[in-house]
C-alpha positions in Angstrom: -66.5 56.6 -165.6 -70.2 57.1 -165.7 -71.1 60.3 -165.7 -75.1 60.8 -164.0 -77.0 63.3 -166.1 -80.6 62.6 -165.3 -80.9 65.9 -163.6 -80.6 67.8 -166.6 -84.6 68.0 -167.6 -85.5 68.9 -164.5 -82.9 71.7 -164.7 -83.3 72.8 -167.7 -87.4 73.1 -167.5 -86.8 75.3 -164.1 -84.7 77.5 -166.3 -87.2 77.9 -169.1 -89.7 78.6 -166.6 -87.6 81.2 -164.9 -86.7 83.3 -168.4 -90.7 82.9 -169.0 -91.3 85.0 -165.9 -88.4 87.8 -166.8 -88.7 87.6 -169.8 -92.3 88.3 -170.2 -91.7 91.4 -168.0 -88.6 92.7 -169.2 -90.9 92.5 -173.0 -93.3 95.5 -171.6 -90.8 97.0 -169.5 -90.5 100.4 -170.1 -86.8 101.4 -171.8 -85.9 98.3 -172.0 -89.1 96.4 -173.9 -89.4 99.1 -176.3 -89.5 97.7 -180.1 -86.6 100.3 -180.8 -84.4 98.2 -178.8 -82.6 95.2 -180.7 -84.0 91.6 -180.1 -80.1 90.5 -179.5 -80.1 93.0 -176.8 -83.4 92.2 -175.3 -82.7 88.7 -175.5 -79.3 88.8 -173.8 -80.5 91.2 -170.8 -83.7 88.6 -170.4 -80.9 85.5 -170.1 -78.6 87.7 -167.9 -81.1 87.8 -165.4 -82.3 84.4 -165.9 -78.9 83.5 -164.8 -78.9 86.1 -162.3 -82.5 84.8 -160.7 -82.0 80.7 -161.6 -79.6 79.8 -158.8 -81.7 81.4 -156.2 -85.4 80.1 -157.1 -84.3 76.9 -158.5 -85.5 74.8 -155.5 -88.8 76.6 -155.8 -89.8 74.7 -158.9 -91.4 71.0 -158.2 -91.6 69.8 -161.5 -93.2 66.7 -162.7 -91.8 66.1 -166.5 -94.1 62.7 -166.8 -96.8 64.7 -168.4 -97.0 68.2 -170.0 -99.7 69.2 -168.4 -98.6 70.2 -165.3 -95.3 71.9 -166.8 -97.4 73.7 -169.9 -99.6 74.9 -166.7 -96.8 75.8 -164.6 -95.6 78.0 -168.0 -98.8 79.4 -168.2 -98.7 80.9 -164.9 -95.4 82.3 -164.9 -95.9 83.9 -168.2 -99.1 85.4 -166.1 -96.6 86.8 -163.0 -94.4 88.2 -165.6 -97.2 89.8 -167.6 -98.9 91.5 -164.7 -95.3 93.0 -163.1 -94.3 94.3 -167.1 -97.6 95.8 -167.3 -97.7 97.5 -164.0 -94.6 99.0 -164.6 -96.0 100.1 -168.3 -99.1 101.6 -166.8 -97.1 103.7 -164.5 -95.2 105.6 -167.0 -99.0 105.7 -168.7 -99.0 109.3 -166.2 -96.5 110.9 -168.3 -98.6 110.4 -171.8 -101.7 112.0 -169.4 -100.3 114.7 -168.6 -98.0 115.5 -171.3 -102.1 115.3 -173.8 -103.7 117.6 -171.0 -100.7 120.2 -171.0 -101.0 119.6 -175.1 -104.7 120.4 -175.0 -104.4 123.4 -173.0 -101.4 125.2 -174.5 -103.3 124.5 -178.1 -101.0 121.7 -179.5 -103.1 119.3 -179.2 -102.7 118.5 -183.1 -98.9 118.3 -182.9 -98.4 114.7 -182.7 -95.2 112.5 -183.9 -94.4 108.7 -183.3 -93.7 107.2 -179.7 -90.8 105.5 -179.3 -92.3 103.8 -176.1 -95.8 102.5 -177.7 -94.8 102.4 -181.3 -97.7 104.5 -182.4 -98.6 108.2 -183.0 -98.8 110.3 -179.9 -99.0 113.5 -178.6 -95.4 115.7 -179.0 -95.4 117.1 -175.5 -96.4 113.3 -174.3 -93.4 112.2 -175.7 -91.2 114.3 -174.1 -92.3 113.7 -170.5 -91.7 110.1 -171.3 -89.1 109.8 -172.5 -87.9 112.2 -170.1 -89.6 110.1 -167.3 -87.8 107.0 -168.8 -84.4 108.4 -169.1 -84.7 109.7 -165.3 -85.8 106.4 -164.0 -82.8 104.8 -165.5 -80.2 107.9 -164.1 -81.9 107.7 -161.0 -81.0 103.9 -160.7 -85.1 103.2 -159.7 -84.1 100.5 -162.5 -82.5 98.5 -159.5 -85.8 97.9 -157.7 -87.2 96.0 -161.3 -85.0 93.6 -160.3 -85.8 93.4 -156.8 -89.1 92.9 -157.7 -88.5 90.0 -160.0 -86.6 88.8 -156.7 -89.6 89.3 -154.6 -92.0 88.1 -156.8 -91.2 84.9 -155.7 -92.8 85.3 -152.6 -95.7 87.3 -153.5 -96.5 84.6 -156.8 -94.5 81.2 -155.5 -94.2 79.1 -158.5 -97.0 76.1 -158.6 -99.6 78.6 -157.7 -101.7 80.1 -159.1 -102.3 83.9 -158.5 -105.4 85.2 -157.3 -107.4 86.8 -160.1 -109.2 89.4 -157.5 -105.4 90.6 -156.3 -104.1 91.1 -159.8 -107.4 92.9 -161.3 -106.9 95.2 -157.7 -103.1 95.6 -158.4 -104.2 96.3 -162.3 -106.9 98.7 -161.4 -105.4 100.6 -158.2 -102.1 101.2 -161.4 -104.5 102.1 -163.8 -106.4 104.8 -161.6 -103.3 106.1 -159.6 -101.5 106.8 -163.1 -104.5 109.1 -164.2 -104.4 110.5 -161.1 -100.6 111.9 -161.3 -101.1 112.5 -164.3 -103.7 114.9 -163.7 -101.9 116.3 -161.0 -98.6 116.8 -162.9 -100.6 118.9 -165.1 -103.0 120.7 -162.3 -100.4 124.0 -163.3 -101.7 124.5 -166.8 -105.3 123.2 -166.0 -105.2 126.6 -163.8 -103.2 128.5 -166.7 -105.7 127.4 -169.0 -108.7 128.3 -167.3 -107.2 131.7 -166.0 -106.2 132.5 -169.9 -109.5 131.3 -171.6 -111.5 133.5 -168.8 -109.4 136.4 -169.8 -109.8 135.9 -173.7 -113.8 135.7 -172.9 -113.5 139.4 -171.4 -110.9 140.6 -174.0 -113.1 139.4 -176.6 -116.6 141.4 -175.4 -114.8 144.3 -174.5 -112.8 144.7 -178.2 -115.1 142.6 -180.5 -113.2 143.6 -183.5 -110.0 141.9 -182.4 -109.0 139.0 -184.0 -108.9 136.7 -180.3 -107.9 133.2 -182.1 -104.9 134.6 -183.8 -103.7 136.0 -181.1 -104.5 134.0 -178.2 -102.7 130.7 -180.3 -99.3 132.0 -179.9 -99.3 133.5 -177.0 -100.8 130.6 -175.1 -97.9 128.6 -176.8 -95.6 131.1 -175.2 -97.1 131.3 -171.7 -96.9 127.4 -171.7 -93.5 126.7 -172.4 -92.5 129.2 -169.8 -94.6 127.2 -167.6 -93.3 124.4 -168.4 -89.5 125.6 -168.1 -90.3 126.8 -164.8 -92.2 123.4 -163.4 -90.5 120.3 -165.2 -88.6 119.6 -162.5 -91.1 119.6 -160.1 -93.4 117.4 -162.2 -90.5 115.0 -162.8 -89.8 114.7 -159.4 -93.3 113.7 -158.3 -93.1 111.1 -161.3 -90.4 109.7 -159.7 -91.6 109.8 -156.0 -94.9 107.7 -157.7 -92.5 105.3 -159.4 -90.6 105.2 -156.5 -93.5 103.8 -154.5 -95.2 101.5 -156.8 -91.9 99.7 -157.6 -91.3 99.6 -154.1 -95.0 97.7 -153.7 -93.5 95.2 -155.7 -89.8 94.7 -154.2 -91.9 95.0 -150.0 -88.7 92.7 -149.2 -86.1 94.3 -150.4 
């Protein structure tokens, strides 16, 4: 019996092309692509979905295995697509570390800083906590899902063989980069106010009893003030972080 098997290359680069693309994403996905996260684990939910994703973009992929060049460029590009949905997705939760060193700055703990799980490097305290807050919410509130219905529909906004247009991605990269500061500003327009309001009021407490020590006591109590604030708005804040996730990730699933 003679068993035909010269399909198998052709397969087997579409596949590799297909775990470049999700695999690139799911690398600087946020949650998922942190360094805390075990390489077997990483690696196994990148192959999952490369299974998951092959059977339905396989006929997308025209490959010519003559030469390398067109399969190193085809690579190339996908490793691109999968590097410009990871880091959009990155960039949004960017608001959270915005915010969370405004809010810092203004309650006076702007010197508090410990190590980010999410970028591996020294950060602000309260920055951490609104990510990984943010982070842990996007995952409860299943937003996860529409990840994977971008990688879906990525496939129609990037179709494999072409190569994506350097104006639309620096516009997609810029329009992230820009609406991230601005949520992030306006997750933390409450304390901007506080900290306006309570700096004004040390100014006059300070010329009207000049022999009060201001620093020592406005340190504390500005700590105190904030976390009440804090208490009372973190749901608030989180659920406009998730209405912005919400709508970027759904700017990159617009078929699903």
């Amino acid at each position: 019996m003679h068993i035909d098997i010269a399909f198998l290359p052709a397969f087997g680069a579409a596949f590799v092309l297909v775990f470049a693309r999700v695999g690139t994403m799911l690398m600087l996905l946020p949650g998922l692509g942190e360094m805390s996260v075990p390489v077997r684990i990483r690696l196994t939910i990148a192959v999952l979905l490369t299974l998951v994703l092959y059977p339905l973009h396989r006929p997308d992929y025209a490959i010519d295995l003559r030469e390398p060049g067109p399969v190193l460029l085809a690579l190339a590009q996908e490793l691109l697509i999968g590097f410009v949905l990871g880091m959009t997705a990155r960039l949004t939760i960017s608001a959270l570390q915005t915010a969370g060193s405004v809010i810092a700055q203004q309650l006076g703990l702007g010197f508090v800083t410990a190590v980010d799980p999410t970028q591996g490097q020294q950060g602000l305290l309260l920055g951490n906590f609104l990510t990984l807050l943010g982070v842990t919410l996007i995952f409860a509130t299943d937003l996860h899902h529409m990840v994977i219905a971008g990688l879906h529909d990525s496939y129609r906004l990037f179709r494999p063989g072409e190569i994506p247009d350097v104006s639309d991605v620096v516009t997609l990269i810029t329009n992230t980069v820009a609406g991230a500061f601005r949520v992030g500003i306006q997750l933390s327009g409450p304390f901007l106010v506080f900290g306006l309001v309570f700096n004004v009021a040390l100014g006059v407490l300070s010329r009207l009893m000049p022999q009060m020590q201001v620093y020592f006591v406005a340190v504390p109590l500005s700590i105190m003030i904030g976390f009440l604030i804090l208490l009372i708005v973190v749901g608030a804040m989180m659920s406009g972080f998730l209405d912005y996730v919400g709508s970027v990730l759904r700017e990159l699933a617009p078929f699903s």
